[in-house]
Structures are given as structure tokens and as C-alpha cells.
C-alpha positions, 0 to 999 in steps of 0.5 A: 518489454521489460519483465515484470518483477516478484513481489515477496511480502511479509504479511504476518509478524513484527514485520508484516508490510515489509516488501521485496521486490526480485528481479527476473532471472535471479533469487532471493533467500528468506531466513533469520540471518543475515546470510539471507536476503529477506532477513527475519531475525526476531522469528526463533523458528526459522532457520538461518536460510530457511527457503529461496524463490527463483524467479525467471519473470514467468515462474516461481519456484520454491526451493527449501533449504534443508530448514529444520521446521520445513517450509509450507507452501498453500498449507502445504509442506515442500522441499520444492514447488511452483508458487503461483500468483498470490500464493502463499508461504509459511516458515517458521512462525512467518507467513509471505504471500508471493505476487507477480508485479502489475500482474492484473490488469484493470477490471472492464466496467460499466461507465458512470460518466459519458464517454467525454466525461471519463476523457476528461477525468483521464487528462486531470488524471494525467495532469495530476500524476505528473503534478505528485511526481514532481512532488515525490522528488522533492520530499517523500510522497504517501497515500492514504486509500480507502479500501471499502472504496474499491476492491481494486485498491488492495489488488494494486497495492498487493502487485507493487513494491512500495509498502503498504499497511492498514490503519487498523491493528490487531483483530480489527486489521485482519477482520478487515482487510478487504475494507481498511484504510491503508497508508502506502509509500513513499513513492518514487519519482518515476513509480509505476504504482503511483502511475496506477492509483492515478490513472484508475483512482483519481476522480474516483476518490480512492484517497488523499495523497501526503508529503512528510519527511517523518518515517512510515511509522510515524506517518501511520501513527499520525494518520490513525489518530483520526479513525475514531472523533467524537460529535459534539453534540452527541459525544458519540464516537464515530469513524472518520472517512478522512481519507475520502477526498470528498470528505476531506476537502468539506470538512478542511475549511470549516476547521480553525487554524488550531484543528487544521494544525493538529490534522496537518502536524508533521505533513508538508503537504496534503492533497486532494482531488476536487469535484472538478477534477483539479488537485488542491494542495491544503499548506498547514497553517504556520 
């Protein structure tokens, strides 16, 4: 069985959502230059090499490099610890937090569906997963979750390497953490995160999935133009749960071709669980 890898994440900062991924049996230096691995160039208080985690695929250990400000691990300052699963480092004005690759496994839950509707929920799963690893390698593949869904979803997107970050910013982003809409990809062909959306997600409308050849960046920026729309008939502003599929595959007929051409701009794709547990592609009008 191959060991899991380490999962470092820059989760504070100009870089917040930048990820590593470290594999067992070796190491990886964080600091401002490019004599490090994890380079944070724009933080002015860390140190070129600041601190590295060695990871064997059981253990973490946390080594600081003689850094000039010192490295705090869970508030703590150290020249040497063990970083346990979900732990967290500060250096220099940055904070990481530390997760083992698929470390938690699926919570045991009370069925809402019977034993032979869940069966069948996990074949459309299944069928569904291979459908957008096909799709994934064609053109980049992304996901946008909604996190008040399930508190399950963040735990996922915390323990694999593709980045992930909210929709929301600033104040808003870090008050909701636990609750936000999160854009997460591009996905590999054969990734184990997408494998694991699917399986625990689908049917369970933890969201809409998207392919794009625009950068991350811009794919975020597409998507947060729909958090907030007004009611006509109120002019009232309200959220909008696009990225509920559930939401998502009423609200799309009743939109005019010019509505579903502003939604779908710079998309080539745009997936959507149905009640019958299928996957309809909605093509951007042309």
C-alpha cells in the first residue's frame, strides 16, 4: 500500500490555498528564497530557509532552521517538534496548516435512503466518476462545493493536494470558513480527491463540477460574481446557492440564452447531478 503523502498549506497570506504535497521518506524547506522549497517571497519576516518538515508516511517532524524570528508550532515556539494531523505553523507574519493525505476516513451515518437506494446512488456515483475523469483529461476540470452542506467537505478538501478556496474574501471568508462555497481544482485524471467527492458526494448535492481553460484565479472570479442577485420583484439582494445542484438544474432552463451566456462565460462545461441521479452536461449557448 502506497504511503499516504503530506499535505502542507499555506493558509494565511498573498498565498493562502497554495499547497504541497511531500512525499514519505523525504523533506521540504519553507522560506523567502528560492533555496527552499515552499517559497514565500513577499513575507519580509522570514528567513531565506526558514524551517523544514521531514515526513517518513507516519510522522512529522518540525526542524527550525536557526530562522531569525523563530518558528511557532500550535503558538508555540520550537527549534524541533512532531506536527500532529491538522497541526499548525506560524513563520514569519505566514501560517501553515499541516494535513496527512486522506488521513479521515468517511463518518458512519444514519441511511436516509434504503439499503437498495444508496446502491444504487453509489453505481451513479461510480459511473459518474468515470464520466469527469474523462473529462479531466481533456481540459482542466474544477468544483465548486458548498460547505454548509456537509462539514465533511472541508475535511476532504483539507487532506488532498489540488487547491481549494472560498468564494467569500476578507472578514467574510474567515468568519465562514466552515460554511463557505469553495472552488477547488483542477483535477487530475486519476485523482484520488475526485474519487472522493464522487463517491461521498454525489447524490448528496455537495455541488456543481466545471471545465475551463481560464487560470484558477479566474475561474474564482467568475464564480463570485453570482454570490449575491437581486429579485426583481423586490430589488432586494440575496445569496445565490448556485452551486446546489439542485438549485442549479431549476434555475438553468428557465434562464434566456443571454443569462445562461453571462453564467457560462469562459466555462466549457458545466455539470450537474440530476434527482435521477444521472450527470447532465448544460453546453453554454453559442
Amino acid at each position: 500500500m502506497t504511503e499516504p503523502r503530506l499535505i502542507v498549506e499555506v493558509r494565511y497570506g498573498k498565498l493562502a490555498g497554495t499547497k504541497k504535497a511531500v512525499e514519505a521518506g523525504r523533506a521540504l524547506k519553507v522560506g523567502r528564497t528560492d533555496l527552499a522549497d515552499l517559497v514565500v517571497q513577499h513575507d519580509g519576516q522570514m528567513s531565506g530557509t526558514h524551517f523544514e518538515l521531514q515526513w517518513d508516511g507516519a510522522q512529522c517532524v518540525l526542524r527550525d532552521l536557526q530562522s531569525q524570528n523563530g518558528t511557532r508550532l500550535g503558538g508555540q515556539t520550537v527549534e524541533q517538534g512532531d506536527v500532529p494531523h491538522g497541526g499548525w505553523i506560524q513563520a514569519g507574519e505566514t501560517d501553515f496548516m499541516v494535513y496527512v493525505e486522506g488521513k479521515t476516513n468517511a463518518p458512519r451515518r444514519k441511511l436516509k435512503r434504503s439499503p437498495e437506494e444508496e446502491a444504487a446512488r453509489i453505481e451513479a456515483a461510480a459511473r459518474a466518476c468515470e464520466r469527469l475523469r474523462v473529462e479531466a483529461a481533456k481540459e482542466p476540470l474544477y468544483a465548486v462545493l458548498d460547505g454548509a452542506r456537509d462539514r465533511r467537505i472541508l475535511e476532504v478538501l483539507r487532506e488532498h493536494v489540488e487547491p481549494h478556496q472560498s468564494l467569500y474574501d476578507g472578514l467574510q471568508g474567515e468568519t465562514l470558513e466552515d460554511v463557505a462555497p469553495y472552488l477547488v481544482g483542477p483535477f487530475r485524471k486519476d485523482s484520488a480527491l475526485l474519487d472522493r467527492l464522487l463517491a461521498e458526494g454525489f447524490g448528496n448535492r455537495w455541488g456543481i463540477y466545471c471545465a475551463s481553460y481560464e487560470k484558477f484565479v479566474e475561474v474564482r472570479r467568475h464564480w463570485r460574481r453570482f454570490l449575491m442577485v437581486t429579485l426583481e420583484s423586490t430589488n432586494e439582494q440575496v445569496y445565490f446557492r448556485f452551486y446546489d445542484p439542485g438549485v442549479f438544474r431549476v434555475f438553468w432552463p428557465t434562464c434566456h440564452a443571454g443569462q445562461q451566456q453571462k453564467l457560462s462565460e469562459s466555462m466549457e462545461e458545466i455539470f450537474v447531478e440530476e434527482e435521477d441521479l444521472s450527470l447532465s452536461a448544460l453546453v453554454r449557448p453559442h
